[in-house]
C-alpha positions in Angstrom: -25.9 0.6 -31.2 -23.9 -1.1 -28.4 -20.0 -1.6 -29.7 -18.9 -5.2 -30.5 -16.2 -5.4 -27.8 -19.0 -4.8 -25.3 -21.7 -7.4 -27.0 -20.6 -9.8 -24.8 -22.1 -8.6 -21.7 -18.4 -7.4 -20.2 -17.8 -10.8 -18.8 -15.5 -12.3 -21.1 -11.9 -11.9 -20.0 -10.5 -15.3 -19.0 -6.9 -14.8 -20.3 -5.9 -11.5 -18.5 -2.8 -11.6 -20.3 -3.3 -10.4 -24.3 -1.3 -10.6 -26.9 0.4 -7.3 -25.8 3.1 -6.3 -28.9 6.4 -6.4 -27.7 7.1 -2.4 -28.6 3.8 -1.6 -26.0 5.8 -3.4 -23.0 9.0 -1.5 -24.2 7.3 1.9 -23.3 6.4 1.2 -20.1 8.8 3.0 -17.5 9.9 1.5 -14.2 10.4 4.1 -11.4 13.2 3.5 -9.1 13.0 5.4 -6.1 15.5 5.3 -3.1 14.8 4.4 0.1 16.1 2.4 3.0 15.9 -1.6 2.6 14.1 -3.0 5.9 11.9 -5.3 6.2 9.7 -3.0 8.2 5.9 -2.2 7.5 4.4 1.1 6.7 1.7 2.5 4.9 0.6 5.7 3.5 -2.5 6.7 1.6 -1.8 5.3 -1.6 0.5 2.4 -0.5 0.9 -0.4 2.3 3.6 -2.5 2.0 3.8 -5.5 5.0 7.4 -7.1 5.2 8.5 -5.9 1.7 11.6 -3.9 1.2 10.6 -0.4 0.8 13.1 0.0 -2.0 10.7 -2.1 -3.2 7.7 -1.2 -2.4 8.3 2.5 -4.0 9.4 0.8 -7.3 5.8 -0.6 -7.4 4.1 2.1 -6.9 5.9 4.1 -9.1 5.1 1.7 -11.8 1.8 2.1 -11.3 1.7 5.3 -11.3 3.3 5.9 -14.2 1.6 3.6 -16.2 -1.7 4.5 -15.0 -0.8 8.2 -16.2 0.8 6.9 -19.1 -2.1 5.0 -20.1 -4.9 8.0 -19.2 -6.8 5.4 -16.7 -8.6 7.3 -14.1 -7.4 5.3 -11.4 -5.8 1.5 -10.5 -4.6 -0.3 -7.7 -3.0 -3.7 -7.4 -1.3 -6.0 -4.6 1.3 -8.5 -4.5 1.6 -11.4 -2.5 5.7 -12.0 -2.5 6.6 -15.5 -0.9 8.8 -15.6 1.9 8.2 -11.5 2.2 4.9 -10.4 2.7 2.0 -8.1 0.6 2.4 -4.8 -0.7 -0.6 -3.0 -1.9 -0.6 0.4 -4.0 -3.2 2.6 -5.3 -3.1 5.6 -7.8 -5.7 8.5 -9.5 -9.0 9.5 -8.7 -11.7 7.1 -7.0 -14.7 9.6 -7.7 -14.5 12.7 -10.1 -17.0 14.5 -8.7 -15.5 14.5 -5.1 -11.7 14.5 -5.9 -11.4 11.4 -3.4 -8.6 9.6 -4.3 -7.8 5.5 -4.6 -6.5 3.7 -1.9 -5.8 0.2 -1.6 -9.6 0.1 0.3 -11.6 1.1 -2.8 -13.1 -1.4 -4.3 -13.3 -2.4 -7.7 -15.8 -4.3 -10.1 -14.0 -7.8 -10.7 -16.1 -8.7 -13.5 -14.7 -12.7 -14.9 -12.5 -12.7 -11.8 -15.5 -13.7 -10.1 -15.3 -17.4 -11.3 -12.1 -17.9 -10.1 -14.1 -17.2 -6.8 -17.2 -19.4 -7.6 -15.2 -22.4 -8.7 -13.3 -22.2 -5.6 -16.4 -22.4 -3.6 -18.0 -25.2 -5.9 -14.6 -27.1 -5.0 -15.2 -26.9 -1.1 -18.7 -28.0 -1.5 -17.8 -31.2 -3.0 -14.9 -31.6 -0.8 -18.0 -31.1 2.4 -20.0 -33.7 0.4 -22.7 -31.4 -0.4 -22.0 -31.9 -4.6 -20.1 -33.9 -6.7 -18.2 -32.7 -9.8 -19.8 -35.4 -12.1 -23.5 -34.5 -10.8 -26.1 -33.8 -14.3 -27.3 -30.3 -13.9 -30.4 -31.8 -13.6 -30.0 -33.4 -10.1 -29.9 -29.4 -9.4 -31.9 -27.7 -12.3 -33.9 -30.2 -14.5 -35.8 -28.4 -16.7 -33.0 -26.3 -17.9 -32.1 -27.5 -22.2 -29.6 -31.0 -21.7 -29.6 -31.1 -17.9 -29.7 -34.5 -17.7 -26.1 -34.6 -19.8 -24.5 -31.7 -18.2 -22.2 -32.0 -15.4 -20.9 -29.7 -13.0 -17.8 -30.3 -14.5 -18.5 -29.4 -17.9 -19.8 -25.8 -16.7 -16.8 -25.1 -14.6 -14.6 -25.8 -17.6 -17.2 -24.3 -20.2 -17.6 -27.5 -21.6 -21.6 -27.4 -21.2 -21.9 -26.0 -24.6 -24.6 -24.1 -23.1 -25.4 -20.7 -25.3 -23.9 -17.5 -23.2 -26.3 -14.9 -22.4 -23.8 -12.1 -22.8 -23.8 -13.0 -27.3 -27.3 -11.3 -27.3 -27.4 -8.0 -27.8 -30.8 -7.5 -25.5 -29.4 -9.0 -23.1 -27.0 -5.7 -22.5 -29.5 -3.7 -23.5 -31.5 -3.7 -21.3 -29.2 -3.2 -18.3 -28.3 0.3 -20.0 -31.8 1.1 -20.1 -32.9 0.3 -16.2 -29.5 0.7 -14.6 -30.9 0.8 -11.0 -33.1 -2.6 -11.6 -32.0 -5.6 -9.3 -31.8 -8.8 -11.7 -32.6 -12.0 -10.4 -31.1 -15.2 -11.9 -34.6 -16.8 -13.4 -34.4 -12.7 -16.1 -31.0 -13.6 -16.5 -31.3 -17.3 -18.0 -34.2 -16.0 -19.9 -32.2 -14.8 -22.6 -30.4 -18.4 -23.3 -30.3 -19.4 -26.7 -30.4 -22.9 -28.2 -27.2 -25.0 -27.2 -24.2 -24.9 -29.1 -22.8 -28.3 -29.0 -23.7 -31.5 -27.0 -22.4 -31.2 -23.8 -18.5 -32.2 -23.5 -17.7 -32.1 -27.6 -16.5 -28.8 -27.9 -14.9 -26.0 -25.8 -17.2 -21.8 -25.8 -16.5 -20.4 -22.7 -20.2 -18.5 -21.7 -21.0 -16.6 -18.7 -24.2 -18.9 -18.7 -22.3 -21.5 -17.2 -22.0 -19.8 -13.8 -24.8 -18.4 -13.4 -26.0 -21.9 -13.3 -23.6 -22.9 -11.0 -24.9 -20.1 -8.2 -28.1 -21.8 -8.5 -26.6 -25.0 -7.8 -24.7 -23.4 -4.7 -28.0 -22.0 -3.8 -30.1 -25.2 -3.9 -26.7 -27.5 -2.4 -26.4 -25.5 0.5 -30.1 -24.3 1.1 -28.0 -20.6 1.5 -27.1 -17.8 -0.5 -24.1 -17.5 -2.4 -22.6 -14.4 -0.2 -23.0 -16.3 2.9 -21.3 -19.8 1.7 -18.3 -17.8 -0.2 -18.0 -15.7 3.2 -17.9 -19.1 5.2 -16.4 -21.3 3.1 -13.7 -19.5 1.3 -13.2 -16.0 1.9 -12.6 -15.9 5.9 -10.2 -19.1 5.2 -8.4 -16.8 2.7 -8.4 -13.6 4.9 -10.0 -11.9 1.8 -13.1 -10.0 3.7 -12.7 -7.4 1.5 -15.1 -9.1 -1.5 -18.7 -8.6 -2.1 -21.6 -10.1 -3.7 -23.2 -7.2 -5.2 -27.0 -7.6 -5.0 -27.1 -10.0 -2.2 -24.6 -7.9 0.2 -23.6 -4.1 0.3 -20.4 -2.7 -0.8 -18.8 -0.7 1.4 -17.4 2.5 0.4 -14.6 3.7 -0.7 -15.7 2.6 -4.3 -14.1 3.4 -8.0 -16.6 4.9 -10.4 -16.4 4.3 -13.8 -17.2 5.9 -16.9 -18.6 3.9 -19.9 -19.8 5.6 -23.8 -23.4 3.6 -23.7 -25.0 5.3 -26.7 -21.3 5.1 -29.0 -21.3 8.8 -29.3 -17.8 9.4 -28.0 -18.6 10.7 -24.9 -18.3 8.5 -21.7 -21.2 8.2 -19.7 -21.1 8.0 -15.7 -22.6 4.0 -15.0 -23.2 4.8 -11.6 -26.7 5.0 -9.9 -26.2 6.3 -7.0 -25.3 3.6 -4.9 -21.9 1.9 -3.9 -22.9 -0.9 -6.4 -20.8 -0.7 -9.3 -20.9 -0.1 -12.4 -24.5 0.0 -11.1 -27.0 -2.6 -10.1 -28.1 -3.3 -13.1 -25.1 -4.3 -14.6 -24.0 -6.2 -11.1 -26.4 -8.1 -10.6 -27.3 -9.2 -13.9 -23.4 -10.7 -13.9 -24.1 -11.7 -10.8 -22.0 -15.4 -9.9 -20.5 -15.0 -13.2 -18.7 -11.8 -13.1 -20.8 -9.7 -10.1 -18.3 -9.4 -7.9 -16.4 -6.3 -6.1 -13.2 -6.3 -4.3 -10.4 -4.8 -3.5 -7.0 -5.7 -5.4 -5.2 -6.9 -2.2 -8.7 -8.9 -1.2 -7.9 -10.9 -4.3 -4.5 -10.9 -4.1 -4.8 -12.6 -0.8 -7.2 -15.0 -1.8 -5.4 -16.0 -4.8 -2.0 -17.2 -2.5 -4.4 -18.7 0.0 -6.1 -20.8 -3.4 -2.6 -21.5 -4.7 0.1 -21.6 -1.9 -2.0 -21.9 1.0 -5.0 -24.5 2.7 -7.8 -23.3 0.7 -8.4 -26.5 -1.2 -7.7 -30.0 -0.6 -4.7 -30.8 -2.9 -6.6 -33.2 -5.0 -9.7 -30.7 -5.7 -6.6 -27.8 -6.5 -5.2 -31.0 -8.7 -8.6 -31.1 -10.7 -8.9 -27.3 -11.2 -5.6 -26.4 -12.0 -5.7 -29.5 -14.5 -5.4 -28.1 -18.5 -4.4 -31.3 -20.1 -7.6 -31.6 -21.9 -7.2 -30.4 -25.1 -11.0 -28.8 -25.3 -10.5 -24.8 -24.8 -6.6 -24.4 -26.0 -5.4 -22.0 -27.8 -8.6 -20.1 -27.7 -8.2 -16.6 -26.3 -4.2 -16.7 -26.5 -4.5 -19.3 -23.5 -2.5 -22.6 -23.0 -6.0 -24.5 -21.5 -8.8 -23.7 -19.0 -9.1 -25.7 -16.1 -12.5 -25.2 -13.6 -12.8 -21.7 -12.8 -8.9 -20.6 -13.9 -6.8 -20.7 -17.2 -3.1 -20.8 -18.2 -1.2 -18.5 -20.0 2.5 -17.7 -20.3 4.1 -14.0 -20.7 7.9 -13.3 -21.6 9.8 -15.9 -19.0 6.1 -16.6 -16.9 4.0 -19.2 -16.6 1.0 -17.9 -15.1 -2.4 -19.5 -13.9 -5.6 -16.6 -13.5 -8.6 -15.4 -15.0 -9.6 -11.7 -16.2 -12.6 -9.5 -16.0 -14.2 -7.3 -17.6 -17.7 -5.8 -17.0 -18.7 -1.8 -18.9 -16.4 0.6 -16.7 -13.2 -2.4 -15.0 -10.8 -4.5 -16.4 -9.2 -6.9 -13.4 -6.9 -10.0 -13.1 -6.1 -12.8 -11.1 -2.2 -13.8 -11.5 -0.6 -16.4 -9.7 2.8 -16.6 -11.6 3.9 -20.7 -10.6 7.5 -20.6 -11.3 7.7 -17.6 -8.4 5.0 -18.2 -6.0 4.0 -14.9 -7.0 0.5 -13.9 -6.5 -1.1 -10.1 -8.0 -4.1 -8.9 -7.9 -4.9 -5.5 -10.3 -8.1 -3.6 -11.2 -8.4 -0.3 -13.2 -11.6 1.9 -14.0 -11.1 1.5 -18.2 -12.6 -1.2 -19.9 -10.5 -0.7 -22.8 -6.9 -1.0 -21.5 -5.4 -5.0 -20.9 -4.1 -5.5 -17.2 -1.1 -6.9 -18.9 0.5 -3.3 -19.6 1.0 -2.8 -15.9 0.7 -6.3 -14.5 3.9 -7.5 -16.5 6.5 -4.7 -15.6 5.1 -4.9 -11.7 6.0 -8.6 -11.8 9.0 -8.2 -13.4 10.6 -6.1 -11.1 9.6 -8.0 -8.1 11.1 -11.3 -9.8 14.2 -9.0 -10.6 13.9 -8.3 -6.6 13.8 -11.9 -6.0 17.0 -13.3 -8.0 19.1 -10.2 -6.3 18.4 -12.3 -3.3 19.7 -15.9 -4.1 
């Protein structure tokens, strides 16, 4: 019997930041080591930081190293973007048990939900090229799936399709623990859609459904794959080379393997098939434009500041998905509104725009903090733990870092 928390196919981690109790955040410890403050690079095996004080930088990492031991994750990595400074980037544990490699800030991580931050960004540029429009039916793309004609692109950006998520049956997970080495192709995944929900734009579900369709769509708009248009069209803009469509490209290694108790009998299981698709390509590529992708943390982080602070989007299309004033999709999930592809939520003295993800094995996050400018990126190998626990105290110290300076 597959656990509840896992029912939903992994996928289903929009708002990265929980409800953490206050007396959680307490214990987490801040490590303040020395160090000269220049505004030199450098870069060691576990850390790189580019125009950030080293004072700095060794604060970070010893935040996330202690919380990553403090925690019992088997290893994590994040990076910050810090405006008007540069990126650091920090890694900590053990990549692969059997080998004793370590993480660096080039292993690459399972982004799970993350990955429709990405795929929203892409359906953005397309319309922006012409090649879509946000207000297309589904069916000028896919006709004979249930309601095409009254679902728009819009509505499955901002999971207002009402379309039934594959990820709430059970089979559907099932059967990617039994065949974990089996490539899925899109037409397996949508065969487990249920009847619809509501009628497209009454209510707010989010479902991983919704973005599968939308690779289709890239698929059929652009006559391409999805790799090669989010290669072209977003991530060499973003100087983010370092993300992967699993299933349609390899993953290089260094990769992070993952652990995962499949059959609930308290022992974790190792996801991995052999190959530097992870968890394995089962479970990749049956998330596929919906939560398939693998990256690293600074990959992410870097594309995140080039989404929010930097030319990626047209300032009307960043206007339309960054817009939460619909009232469809508040308040569910602890969040303050999802927009296309990205949803709001505020932490203790944050306002933060971002998406999670989670997929058997990872739990990442996308956080651009808007008061700051601040942009992180953070993936661990525990499906269980929230990025919150180390997310917060690494932002708070570098916004601590930045009022020291005014």
């Amino acid at each position: 019997m597959l656990r509840p928390a896992i029912a939903r196919g992994g996928l289903t981690a929009p708002f990265s930041a929980g409800l953490i109790c206050v007396t959680v955040v307490i214990l987490i410890t801040c490590a303040c080591s020395g160090g000269s403050a220049s505004d030199t690079d450098s870069q060691t095996g576990t850390s790189k930081a580019q125009g950030v004080d080293p004072r700095l930088a060794s604060q970070l990492q010893g935040i996330l190293d202690k919380n990553r031991e403090l925690f019992a994750a088997g290893g994590a990595s994040a990076a910050i973007v810090i405006p008007d400074e540069g990126l650091w980037a920090g890694a900590s544990g053990i990549a692969d048990p059997s080998t004793g490699d370590p993480v660096t800030p080039k292993t690459v991580f399972a982004l799970g939900s993350v990955t429709k931050t990405f795929v929203a960004a892409l359906v953005l540029k397309l319309s922006e090229d012409g090649l879509l429009r946000l207000d297309d039916p589904l069916a000028r793309w896919l006709p004979h799936f249930p309601e095409a004609n009254r679902i728009t692109v819009r509505e499955l950006l901002n999971h207002t399709s009402g379309a039934f998520d594959v990820s709430e049956d059970p089979a559907f997970l099932e059967a990617q623990f039994a065949h974990p080495r089996q490539l899925w192709k899109p037409q397996r995944i949508l065969s487990y859609v249920g009847r619809p929900l509501f009628r497209p734009g009454a209510d707010w579900s989010y479902s991983n459904t919704n973005y599968i369709l939308l690779g289709l769509i890239v698929e059929k708009a652009t006559r391409s794959t999805v790799a090669e248009e989010l290669r072209r069209r977003v991530l060499a803009p973003a100087h983010a080379e370092a993300v992967y469509v699993q299933g349609e490209e390899s993953v290089p290694a260094p990769v992070m393997r993952s652990q995962f108790d499949v059959d609930s009998d308290g022992e974790a299981d190792d996801l991995s098939d052999g190959t530097t698709t992870i968890p394995n390509t089962a479970l990749a590529t049956a998330a596929w434009t919906a939560g398939g992708l693998a990256a690293t943390p600074e990959a992410v982080a870097r594309f995140g500041d080039a989404l929010f602070n930097g030319p990626l989007l047209a300032p009307a299309s960043l206007r339309q998905m960054v817009d939460f004033s619909a009232e469809l999709g508040k308040g569910r999930g602890g969040g303050l509104g999802y927009g296309l592809g990205i949803s709001r939520f505020e932490i203790p003295g944050h306002d933060v725009r971002g998406h999670g993800g989670s997929i058997p094995g990872f739990r990442s996050a996308l956080w651009y903090v808007a008061d700051e400018r601040i942009t992180i990126g953070f993936s661990w190998n525990d499906a269980e733990l929230d990025p919150t626990l180390v997310v917060q105290p690494l932002l708070d110290t570098v916004t601590e870092h930045l009022k020291g300076k005014n």
